[in-house]
N, C-alpha and C positions, 0 to 999 in steps of 0.2 A: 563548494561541495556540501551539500545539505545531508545533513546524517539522521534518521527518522526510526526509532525504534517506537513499537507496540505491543498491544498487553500491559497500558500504565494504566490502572485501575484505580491510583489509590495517592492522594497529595503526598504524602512521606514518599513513597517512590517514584515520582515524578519530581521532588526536590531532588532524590539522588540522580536521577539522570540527567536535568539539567547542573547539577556540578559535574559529572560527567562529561559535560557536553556538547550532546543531545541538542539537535536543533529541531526537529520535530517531535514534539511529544503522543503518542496517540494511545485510544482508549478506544474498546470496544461497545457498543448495545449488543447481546447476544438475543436477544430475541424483540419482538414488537411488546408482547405482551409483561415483558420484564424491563421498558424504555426504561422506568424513572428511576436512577439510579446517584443520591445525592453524593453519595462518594466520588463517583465521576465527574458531576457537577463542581466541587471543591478540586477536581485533577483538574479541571482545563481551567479554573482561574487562575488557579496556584500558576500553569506552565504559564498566561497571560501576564501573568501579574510581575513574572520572571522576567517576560520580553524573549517569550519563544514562542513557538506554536503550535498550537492544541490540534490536533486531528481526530478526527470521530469517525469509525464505521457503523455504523447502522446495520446489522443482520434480518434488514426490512425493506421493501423499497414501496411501497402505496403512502400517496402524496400526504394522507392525513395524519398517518400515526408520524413520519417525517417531518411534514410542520409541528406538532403539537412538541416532538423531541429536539427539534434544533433552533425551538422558542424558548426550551427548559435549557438547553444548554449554552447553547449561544459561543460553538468552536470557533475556530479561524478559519478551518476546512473543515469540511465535509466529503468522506471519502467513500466510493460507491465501489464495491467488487464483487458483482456481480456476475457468473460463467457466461461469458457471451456468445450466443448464436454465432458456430461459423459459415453454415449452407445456405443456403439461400430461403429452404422452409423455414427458417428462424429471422427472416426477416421480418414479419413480423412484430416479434418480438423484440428487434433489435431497435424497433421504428417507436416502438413504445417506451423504451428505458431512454430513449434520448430527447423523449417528447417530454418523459415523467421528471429528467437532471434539468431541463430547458426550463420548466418551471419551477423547480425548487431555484435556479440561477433568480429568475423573475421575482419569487417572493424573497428571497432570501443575498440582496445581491451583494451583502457587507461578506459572506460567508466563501469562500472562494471553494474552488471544485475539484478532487481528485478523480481520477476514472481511472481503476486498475484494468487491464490490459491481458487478457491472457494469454500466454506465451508455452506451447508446447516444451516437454524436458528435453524431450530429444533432437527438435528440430521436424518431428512430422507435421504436417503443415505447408501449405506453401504458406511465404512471408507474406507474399500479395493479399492473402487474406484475413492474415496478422494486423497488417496497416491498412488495409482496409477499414474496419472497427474502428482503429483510431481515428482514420478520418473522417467517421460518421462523427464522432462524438467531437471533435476539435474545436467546435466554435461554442459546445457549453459544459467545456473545461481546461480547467488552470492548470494542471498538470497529469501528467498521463505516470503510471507506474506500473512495468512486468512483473506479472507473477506469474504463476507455474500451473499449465494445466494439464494434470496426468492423464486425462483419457479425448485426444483429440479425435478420436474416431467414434466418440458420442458428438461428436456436432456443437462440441460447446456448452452442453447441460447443463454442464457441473455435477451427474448425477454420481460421479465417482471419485469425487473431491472429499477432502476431510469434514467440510461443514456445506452439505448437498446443495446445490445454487449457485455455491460460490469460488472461489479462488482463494488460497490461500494458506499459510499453515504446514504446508507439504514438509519444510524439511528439503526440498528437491530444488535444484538447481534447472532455472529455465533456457533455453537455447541461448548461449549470449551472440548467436553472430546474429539471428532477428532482433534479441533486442538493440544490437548495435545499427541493424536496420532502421528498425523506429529510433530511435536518436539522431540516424541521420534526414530522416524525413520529417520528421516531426517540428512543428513550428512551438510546439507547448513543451517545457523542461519534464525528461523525462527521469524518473527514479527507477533503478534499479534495485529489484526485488527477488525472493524466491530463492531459498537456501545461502542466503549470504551469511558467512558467519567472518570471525577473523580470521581464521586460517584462509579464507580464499576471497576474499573483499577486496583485497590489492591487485589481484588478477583480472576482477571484476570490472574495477574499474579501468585498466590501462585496455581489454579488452572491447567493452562497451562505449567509454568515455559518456556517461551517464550528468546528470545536475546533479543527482544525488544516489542516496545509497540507501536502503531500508533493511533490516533484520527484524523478526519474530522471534521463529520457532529455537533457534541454533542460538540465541543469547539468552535463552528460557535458563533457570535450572535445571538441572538432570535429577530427576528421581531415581531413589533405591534400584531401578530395572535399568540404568542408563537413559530413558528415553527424557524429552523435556518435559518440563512440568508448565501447563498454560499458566499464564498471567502471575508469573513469577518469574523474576529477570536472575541472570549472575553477573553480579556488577561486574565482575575483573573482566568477565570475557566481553560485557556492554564496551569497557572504557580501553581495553582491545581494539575491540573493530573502531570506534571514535577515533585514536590515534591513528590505525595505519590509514581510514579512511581519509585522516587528513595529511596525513607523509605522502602516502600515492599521489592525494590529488595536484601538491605543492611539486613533484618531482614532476608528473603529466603537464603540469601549469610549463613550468620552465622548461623542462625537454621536451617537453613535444612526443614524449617513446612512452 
C-alpha cells in the first residue's frame, strides 16, 4: 500500500513526513512562470536521499517550460492532473496531452509518470467513459490516480475546479465504485485520491482496493475559519491516515474482506 501525501514544499517537512512514513513525497510548481523554486529542489532530494519518492505537479503542461523544470529538479515522478476531456469534442485535446506525456516519457525516461484520472463525486458519468481516458493514456503512464471532478457536465474542463484546468484539492470525495472500476481494469497501479482523510481512508480502501492512497487537502491544517490551510500539513492527522492506511491494508491483505 503506497501512502502519498502533498503540499511538501519544504526539506524540514518532508523529513517529518518521511518519519511519518510517507512513501510518496510530493510538491507542487504552482505556476509556469514561478517553475524555479530551490526550496522544492532540496524537498525532492532530501525525500531521494531518504529512499522514498519525490513527486512533482507541474501547474503547466507545454513541453518547454516542462523540460527546463524537470532538468532543475530531477523527481522520481512526475505527476500530470490535468481536467480531461470527457465528449468526444475534447478529443482533441485528449489526443494532444497524450502526445505532449509520450514525449516528456521519451526525453525524460529515468522519470516515471503519474496521470491523475478524473472521477465524478457523485458518480455522474458513465464509467465507460472514466476508463476510457485511462486507456488512452496507459501505455505513457506508470501509474494512474482518482481524483474528484466537481462539474462533470462541463465536459471535463476543469473550469469549475478549485485550480481551473485541473483536478484536485476539492476536499470531495470521488465516486469509489468507478474508481474500484478502474482498479479493476486497469493494468497500471492505481492510487486512490480525492477527499481522503483518516477518518474514511480505511473505507477507502476495503472499498476500492487501490495500490495506494493519497491525501491533500483533509491532512492540511485547519485555519482560524476551520477550513485547510494549503501546503501546511497536521502531522497527527498525516500519521493518522499512514497507520490506518497500513492496518486496512495488512487486514485486506490477509482477509480478503
Amino acid at each position: 500500500m503506497i501512502v502519498q501525501i502533498y503540499e511538501i514544499q519544504t526539506p524540514g517537512e518532508a523529513e517529518q513526513m518521511i518519519t511519518l512514513g510517507v512513501d510518496h513525497v510530493g510538491s507542487v510548481l504552482v505556476s509556469r512562470e514561478a517553475w524555479r523554486q530551490p526550496a522544492i529542489r532540496d524537498t525532492v532530494r532530501a525525500v531521494q536521499a531518504a529512499g522514498r519518492v519525490s513527486s512533482l505537479i507541474p501547474l503547466f503542461s507545454d513541453f518547454d517550460g516542462l523540460a527546463r523544470a524537470l532538468d532543475y529538479y530531477r523527481p522520481d515522478i512526475v505527476h500530470f492532473c490535468e481536467a480531461l476531456p470527457l465528449g468526444a469534442a475534447g478529443r482533441g485535446r485528449l489526443a494532444a496531452l497524450v502526445a505532449g506525456q509520450r514525449r516528456v516519457r521519451e526525453a525524460f525516461g529515468e522519470i516515471r509518470i503519474m496521470r491523475s484520472i478524473p472521477v465524478p463525486a457523485d458518480g455522474r458519468g458513465r464509467s465507460a467513459d472514466i476508463l476510457g481516458l485511462a486507456q488512452a493514456f496507459e501505455s505513457v503512464s506508470d501509474y494512474f490516480l482518482t481524483d474528484t471532478l466537481l462539474a462533470p457536465e462541463a465536459g471535463g474542463a476543469g473550469e469549475k475546479e478549485p485550480v481551473k484546468g485541473f483536478v484536485g484539492i476539492t476536499g470531495c470525495t470521488c465516486s469509489w465504485e468507478i474508481a474500484r472500476r478502474l482498479v479493476a481494469a486497469s493494468t497500471r497501479p492505481v492510487i486512490l485520491a480525492g477527499g481522503l482523510s483518516p477518518e474514511n481512508v480505511a473505507a477507502g480502501i476495503r472499498r476500492v482496493r487501490p495500490a495506494g492512497v493519497d491525501s491533500c487537502t483533509l491532512t492540511n491544517t485547519a485555519g482560524a475559519d476551520g477550513r485547510p490551510v494549503r501546503f501546511r500539513k497536521d502531522r497527527q492527522r498525516v500519521g493518522r491516515f499512514v497507520r490506518l492506511a497500513r492496518q486496512t491494508a495488512a487486514v485486506v491483505a490477509q482477509d480478503g474482506v
